[in-house]
LONUTOR-593077 format. One record per residue (C-alpha): chain; x, y, z; residue in one letter. Coordinates in steps of 0.2 Angstrom, whole numbers, always signed. Each point is the difference from the previous one (the first is absolute). Layout:
@c: A x: X y: Y z: Z r: a
...
***
This chain:
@c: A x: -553 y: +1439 z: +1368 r: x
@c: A x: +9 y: -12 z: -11 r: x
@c: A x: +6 y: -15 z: +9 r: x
@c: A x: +17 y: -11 z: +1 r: x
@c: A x: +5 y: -19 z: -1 r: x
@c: A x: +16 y: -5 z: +3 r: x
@c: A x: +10 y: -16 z: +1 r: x
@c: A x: +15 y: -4 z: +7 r: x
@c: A x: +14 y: -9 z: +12 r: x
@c: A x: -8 y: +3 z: +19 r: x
@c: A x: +18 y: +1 z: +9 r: x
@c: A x: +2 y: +8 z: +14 r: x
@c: A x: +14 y: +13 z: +0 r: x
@c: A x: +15 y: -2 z: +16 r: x
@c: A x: +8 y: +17 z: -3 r: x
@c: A x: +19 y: +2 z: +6 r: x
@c: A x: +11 y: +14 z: -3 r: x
@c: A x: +17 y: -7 z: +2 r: x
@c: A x: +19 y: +11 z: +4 r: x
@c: A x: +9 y: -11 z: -15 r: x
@c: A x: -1 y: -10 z: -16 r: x
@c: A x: +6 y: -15 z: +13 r: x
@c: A x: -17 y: -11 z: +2 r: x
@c: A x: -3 y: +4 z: -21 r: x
@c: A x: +17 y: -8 z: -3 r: x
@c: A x: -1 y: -16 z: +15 r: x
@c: A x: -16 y: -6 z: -10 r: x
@c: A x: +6 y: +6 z: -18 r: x
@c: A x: -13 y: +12 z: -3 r: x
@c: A x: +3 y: +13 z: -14 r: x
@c: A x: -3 y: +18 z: +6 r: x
@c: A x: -16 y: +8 z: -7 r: x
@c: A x: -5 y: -19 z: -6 r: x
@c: A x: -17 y: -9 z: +5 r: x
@c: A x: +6 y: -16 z: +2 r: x
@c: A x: -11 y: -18 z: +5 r: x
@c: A x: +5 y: -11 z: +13 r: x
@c: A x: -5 y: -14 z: +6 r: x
@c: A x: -8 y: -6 z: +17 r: x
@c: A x: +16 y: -4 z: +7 r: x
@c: A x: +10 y: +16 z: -5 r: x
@c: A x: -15 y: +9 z: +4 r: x
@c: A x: +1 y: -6 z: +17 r: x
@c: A x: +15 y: +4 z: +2 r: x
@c: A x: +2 y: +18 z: -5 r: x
@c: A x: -16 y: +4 z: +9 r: x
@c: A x: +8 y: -7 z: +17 r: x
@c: A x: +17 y: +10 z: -8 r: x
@c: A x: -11 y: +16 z: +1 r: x
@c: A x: -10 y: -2 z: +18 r: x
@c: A x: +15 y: +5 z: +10 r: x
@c: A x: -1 y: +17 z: -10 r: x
@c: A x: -16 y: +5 z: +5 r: x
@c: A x: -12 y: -2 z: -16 r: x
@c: A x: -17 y: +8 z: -4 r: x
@c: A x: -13 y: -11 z: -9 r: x
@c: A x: -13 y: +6 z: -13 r: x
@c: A x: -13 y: -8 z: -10 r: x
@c: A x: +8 y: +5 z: -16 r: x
@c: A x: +2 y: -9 z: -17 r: x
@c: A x: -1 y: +11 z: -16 r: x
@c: A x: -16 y: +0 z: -6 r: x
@c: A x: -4 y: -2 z: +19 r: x
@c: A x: +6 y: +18 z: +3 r: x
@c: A x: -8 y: +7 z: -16 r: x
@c: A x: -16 y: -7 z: +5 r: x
@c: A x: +0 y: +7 z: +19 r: x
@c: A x: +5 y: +17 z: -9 r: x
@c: A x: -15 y: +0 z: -11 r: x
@c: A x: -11 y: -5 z: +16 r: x
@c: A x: +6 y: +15 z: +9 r: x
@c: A x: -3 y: +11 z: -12 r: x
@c: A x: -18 y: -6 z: +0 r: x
@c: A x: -1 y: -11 z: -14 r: x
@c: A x: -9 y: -16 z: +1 r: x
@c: A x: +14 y: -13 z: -2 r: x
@c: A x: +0 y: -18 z: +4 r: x
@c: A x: +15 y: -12 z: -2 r: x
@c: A x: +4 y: -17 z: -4 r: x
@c: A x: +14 y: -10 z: +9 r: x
@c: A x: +5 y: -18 z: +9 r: x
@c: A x: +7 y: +3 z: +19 r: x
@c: A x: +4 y: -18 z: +12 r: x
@c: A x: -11 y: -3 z: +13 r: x
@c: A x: +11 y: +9 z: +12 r: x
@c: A x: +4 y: +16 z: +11 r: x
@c: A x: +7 y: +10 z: -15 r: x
@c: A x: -16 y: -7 z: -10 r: x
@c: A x: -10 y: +8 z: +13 r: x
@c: A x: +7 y: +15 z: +0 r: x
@c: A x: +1 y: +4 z: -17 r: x
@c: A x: -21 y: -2 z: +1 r: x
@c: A x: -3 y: +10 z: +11 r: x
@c: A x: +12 y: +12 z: -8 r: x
@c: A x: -10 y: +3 z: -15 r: x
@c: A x: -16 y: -2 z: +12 r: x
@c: A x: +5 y: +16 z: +6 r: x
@c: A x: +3 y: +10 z: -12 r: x
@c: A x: -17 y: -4 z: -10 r: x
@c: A x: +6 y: -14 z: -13 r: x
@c: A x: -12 y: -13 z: -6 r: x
@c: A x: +14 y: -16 z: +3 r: x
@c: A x: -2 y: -17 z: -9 r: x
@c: A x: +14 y: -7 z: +10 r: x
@c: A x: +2 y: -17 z: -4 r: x
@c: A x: +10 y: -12 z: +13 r: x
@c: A x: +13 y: -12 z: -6 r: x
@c: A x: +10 y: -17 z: +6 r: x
@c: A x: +17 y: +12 z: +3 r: x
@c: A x: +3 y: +15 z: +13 r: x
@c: A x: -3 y: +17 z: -4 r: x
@c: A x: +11 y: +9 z: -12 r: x
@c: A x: +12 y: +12 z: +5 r: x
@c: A x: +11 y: +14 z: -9 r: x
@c: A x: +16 y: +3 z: +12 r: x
@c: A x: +3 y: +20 z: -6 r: x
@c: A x: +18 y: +4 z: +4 r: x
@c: A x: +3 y: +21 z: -1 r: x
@c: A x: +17 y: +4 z: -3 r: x
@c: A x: +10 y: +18 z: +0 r: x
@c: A x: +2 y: +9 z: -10 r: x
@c: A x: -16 y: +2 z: -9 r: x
@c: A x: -9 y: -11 z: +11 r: x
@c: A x: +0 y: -13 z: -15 r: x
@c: A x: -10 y: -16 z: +3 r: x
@c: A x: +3 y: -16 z: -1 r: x
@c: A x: -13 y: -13 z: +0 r: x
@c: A x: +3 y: -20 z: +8 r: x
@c: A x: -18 y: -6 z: -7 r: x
@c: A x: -6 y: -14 z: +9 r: x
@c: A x: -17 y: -4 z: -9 r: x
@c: A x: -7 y: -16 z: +8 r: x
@c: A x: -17 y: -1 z: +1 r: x
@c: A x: -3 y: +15 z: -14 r: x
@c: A x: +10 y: -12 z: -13 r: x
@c: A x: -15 y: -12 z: +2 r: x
@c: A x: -13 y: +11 z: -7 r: x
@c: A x: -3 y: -8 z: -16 r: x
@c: A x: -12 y: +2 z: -18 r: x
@c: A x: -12 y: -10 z: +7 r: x
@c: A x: -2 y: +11 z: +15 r: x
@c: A x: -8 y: +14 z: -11 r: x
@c: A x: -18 y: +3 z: -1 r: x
@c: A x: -10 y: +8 z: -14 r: x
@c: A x: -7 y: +8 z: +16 r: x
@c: A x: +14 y: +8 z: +7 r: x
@c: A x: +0 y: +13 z: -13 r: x
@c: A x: -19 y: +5 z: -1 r: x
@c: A x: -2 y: +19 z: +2 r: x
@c: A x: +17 y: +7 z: +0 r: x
@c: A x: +7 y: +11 z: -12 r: x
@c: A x: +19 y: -1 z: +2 r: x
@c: A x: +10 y: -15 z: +1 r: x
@c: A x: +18 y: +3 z: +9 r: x
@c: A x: +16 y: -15 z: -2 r: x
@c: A x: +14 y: -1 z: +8 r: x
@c: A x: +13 y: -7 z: -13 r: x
@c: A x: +10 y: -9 z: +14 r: x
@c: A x: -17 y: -14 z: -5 r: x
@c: A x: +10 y: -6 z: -15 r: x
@c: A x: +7 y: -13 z: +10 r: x
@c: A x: -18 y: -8 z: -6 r: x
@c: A x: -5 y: +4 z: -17 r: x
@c: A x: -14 y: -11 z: +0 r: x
@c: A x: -6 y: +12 z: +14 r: x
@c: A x: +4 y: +16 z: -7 r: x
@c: A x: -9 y: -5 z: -18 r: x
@c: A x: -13 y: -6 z: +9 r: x
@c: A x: -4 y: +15 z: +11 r: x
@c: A x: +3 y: +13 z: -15 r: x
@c: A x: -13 y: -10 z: -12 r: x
@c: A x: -12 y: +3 z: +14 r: x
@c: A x: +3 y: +19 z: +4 r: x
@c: A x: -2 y: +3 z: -17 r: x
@c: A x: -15 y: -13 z: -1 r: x
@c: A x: -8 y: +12 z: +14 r: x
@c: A x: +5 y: +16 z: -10 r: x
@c: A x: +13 y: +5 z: +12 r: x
@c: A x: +15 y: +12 z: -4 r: x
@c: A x: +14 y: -9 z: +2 r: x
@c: A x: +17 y: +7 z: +9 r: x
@c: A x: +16 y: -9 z: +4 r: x
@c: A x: +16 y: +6 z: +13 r: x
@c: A x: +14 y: -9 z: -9 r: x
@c: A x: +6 y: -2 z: +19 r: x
@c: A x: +21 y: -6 z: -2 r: x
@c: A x: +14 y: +1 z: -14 r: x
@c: A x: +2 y: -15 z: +2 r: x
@c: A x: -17 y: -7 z: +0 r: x
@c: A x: -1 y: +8 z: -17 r: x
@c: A x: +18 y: -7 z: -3 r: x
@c: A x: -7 y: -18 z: +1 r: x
@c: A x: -17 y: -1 z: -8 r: x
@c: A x: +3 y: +14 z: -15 r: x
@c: A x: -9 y: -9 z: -13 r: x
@c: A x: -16 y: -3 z: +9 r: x
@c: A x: -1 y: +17 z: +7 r: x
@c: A x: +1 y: +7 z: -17 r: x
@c: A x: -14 y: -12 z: -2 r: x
@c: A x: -10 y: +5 z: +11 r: x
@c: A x: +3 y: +19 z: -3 r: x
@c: A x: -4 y: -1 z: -17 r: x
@c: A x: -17 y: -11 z: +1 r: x
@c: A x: -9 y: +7 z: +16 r: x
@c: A x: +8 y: +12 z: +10 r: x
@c: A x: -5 y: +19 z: -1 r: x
@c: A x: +11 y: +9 z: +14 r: x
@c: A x: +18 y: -4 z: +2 r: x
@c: A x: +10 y: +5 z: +14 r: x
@c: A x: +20 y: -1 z: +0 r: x
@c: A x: +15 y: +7 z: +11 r: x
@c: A x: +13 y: +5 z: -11 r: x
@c: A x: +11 y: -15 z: +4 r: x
@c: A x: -17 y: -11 z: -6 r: x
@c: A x: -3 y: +11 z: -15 r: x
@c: A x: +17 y: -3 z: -6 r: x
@c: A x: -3 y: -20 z: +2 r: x
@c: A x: -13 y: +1 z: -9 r: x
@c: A x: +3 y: +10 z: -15 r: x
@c: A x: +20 y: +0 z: +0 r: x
@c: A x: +0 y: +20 z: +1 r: x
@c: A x: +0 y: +16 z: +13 r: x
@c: A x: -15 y: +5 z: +6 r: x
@c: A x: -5 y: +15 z: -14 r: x
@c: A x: +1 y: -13 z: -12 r: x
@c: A x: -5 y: -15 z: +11 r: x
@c: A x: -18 y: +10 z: +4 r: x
@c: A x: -2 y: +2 z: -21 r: x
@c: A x: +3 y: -17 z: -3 r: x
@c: A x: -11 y: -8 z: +15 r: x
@c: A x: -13 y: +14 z: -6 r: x
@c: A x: -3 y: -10 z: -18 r: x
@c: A x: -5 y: -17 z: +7 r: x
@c: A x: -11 y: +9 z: +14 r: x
@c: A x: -12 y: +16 z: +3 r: x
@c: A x: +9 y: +6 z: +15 r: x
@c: A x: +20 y: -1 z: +1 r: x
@c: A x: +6 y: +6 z: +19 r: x
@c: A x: +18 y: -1 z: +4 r: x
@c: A x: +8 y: +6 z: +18 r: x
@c: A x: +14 y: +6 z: -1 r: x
@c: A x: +5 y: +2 z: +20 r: x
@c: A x: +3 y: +18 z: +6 r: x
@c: A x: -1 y: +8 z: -17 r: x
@c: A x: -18 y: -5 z: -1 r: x
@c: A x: -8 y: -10 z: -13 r: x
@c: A x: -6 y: -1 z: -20 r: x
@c: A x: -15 y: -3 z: -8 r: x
@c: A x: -7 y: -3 z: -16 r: x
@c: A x: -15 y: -2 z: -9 r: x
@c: A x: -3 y: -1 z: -16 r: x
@c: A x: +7 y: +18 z: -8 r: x
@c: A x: -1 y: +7 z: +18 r: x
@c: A x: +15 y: -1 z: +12 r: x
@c: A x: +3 y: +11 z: +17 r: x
@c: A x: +15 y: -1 z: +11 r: x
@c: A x: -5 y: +0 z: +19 r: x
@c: A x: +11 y: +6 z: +12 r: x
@c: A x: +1 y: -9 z: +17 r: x
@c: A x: -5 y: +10 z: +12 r: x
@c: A x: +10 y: +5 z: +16 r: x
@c: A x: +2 y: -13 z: +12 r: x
@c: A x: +14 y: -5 z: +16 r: x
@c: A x: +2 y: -17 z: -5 r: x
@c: A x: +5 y: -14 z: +11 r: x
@c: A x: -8 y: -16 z: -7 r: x
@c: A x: -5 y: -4 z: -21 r: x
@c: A x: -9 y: -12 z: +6 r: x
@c: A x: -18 y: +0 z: -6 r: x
@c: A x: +3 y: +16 z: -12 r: x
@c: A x: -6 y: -5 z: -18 r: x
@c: A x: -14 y: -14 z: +7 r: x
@c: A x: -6 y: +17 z: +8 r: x
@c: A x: +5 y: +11 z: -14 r: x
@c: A x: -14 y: -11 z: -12 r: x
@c: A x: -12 y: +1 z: +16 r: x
@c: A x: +0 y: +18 z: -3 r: x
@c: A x: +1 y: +0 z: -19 r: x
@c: A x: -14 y: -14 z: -4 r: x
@c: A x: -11 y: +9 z: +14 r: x
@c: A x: +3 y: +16 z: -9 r: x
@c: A x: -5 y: -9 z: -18 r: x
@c: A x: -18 y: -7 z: +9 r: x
@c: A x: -2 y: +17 z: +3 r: x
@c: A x: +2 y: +5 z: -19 r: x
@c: A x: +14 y: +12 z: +5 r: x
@c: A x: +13 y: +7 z: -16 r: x
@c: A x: +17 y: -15 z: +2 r: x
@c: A x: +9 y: +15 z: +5 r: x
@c: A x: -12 y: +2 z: +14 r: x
@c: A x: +1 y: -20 z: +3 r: x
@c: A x: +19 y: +3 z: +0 r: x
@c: A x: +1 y: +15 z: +13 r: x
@c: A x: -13 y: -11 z: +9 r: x
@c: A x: +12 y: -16 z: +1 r: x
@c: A x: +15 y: +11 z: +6 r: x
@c: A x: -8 y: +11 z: +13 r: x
@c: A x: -5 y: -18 z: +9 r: x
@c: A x: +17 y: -8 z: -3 r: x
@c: A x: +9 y: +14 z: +7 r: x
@c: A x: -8 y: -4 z: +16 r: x
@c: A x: +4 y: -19 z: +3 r: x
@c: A x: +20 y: +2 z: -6 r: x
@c: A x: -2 y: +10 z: +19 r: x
@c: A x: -5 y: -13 z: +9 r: x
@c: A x: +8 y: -17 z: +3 r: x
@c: A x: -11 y: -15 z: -9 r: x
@c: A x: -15 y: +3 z: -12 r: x
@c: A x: -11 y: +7 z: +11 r: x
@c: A x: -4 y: +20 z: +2 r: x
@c: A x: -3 y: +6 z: +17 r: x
@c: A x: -19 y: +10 z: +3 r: x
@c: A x: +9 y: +19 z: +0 r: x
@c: A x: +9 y: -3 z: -16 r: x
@c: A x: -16 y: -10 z: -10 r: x
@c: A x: -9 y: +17 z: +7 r: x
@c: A x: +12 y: +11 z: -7 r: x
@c: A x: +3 y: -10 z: -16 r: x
@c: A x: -21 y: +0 z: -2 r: x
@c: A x: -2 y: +19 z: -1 r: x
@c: A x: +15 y: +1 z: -12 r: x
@c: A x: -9 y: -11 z: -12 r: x
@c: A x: -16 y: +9 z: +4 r: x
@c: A x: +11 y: +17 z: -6 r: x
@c: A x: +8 y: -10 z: -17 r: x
@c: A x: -22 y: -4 z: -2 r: x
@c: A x: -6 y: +16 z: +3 r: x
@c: A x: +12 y: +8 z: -12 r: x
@c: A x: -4 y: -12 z: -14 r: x
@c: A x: -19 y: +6 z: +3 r: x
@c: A x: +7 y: +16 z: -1 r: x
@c: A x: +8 y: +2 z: -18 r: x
***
């Protein structure tokens, strides 16, 4: 089986579903934004949330993906920086469980943390990112090493707040002959840093993954002709497009996939699990279309849970889907 590397912010999540755009408002945060904070704010808005009841989660984009490839049987490991503290702790032992080769590095600062605030009517997210302790992981943290023996390498973009990182850790993957995949992870992310991430698109990266909102920062146009555009600087263009599903585009070859049928409550986790599912399938050899049915089935199941985390009974169920979406491609 072909294995996974990934790099990324180790944050914490601390999940709140809140009545109202009240507490968005008192600390001025745009709805549907992932916005930074610092210690203080942070501070604040966590002891803001407490009082609601909160649910916490080792999360973090590339995080999440990662723990998704894991439980899907694929050798993953991933690198992060956590503080020497409680949440630090929990985060090991988090990807301990679930089968993940960590190189968790310990910084000066506390442990990140990504306050996740779900809001009706869509259960939109929006993301107060504490980063701490992840914000120390530096160039010079890398190791040749690190990459030996795996054959995908997945980024999160929210890790172009250090070029000199990023840059770094893609000359390596490709170095160690890793296919390269990046989530584009915010709007606004994408927004602020434009010109590197074309950059770094163009030079190294093979897989892109966008949400429509993402896509359209990044090439100025809607999704059918955001996927076309992202698909010339790369080999793999995917773009989510919510409950309508998602595009992809490879070369000549596009497919529409339709999201599958899901109650959801929660976004939270959906396309980091969504390119779980659909770099899992691509180890695997599978047909994008497969890789693409193979995102959304998995993806359908977290949007029904609050957090980024599927519970056993709908990872079971989501299993002998994909099992089904395998065996037919065996099939024909």
């Amino acid at each position: 089986m072909k294995s996974i590397l990934g790099i990324g912010n180790a944050l914490t999540d601390i999940l709140a579903i809140l009545p109202d755009n009240s507490l968005l408002e008192q600390f001025h945060l745009p709805k549907g934004s992932m916005q930074h904070v610092d210690r203080d704010t942070g501070d604040k808005v966590w002891q803001a949330l407490k009082s609601m009841g909160v649910q916490y989660v080792a999360g973090g984009s590339s995080g999440n993906t990662i723990t998704g490839t894991a439980v899907f049987g694929m050798p993953s490991g991933f690198i992060g920086k956590v503080g020497d503290d409680e949440l630090g702790a929990l985060y090991k032992s988090d990807q301990e469980r679930n089968g993940i080769k960590s190189t968790l590095l310990i910084g000066k600062e506390p442990s990140g943390r990504a306050m996740v605030f779900i809001t009706a009517p869509n259960a939109e997210r929006t993301f107060a990112v504490y980063l701490g302790a992840a914000l120390e992981l530096v160039a010079d943290d890398l190791k040749q090493e690190y990459f030996k023996g795996y054959d995908y390498f997945h980024i999160e973009g929210y890790l172009v707040q250090n070029q000199q990182l990023l840059r770094k850790a893609v000359e390596m993957a490709r170095a160690a002959g890793c296919i390269i995949s990046i989530d584009m992870a915010s709007y606004n992310v994408v927004e602020s840093n434009d010109t590197f991430l074309h950059d770094i698109v163009d030079e190294y990266v093979d897989i892109v993954f966008a949400n429509e909102m993402e896509a359209e920062s990044f090439t100025k146009a809607k999704p059918r002709e955001a996927v076309e555009i992202i698909s010339r600087t790369c080999r793999i263009a995917v773009v989510k497009i919510g409950k309508e599903g998602s595009l992809i585009k490879c070369g000549d070859e596009f497919h529409y996939i339709q999201a599958r049928p899901a109650k959801a409550i929660d976004a939270t986790g959906a396309g980091d699990l969504y390119a779980a599912g659909f770099l899992y399938a691509h180890a695997l050899g599978m047909p994008l279309k497969a890789c693409g049915d193979i995102g959304s089935t998995i993806a359908a199941k977290v949007v029904e849970v609050v957090g980024p985390k599927i519970d056993i009974p709908r990872w079971k169920s989501a299993k002998q889907e994909i099992r089904e979406i395998i065996a037919g491609v065996a099939a024909s």
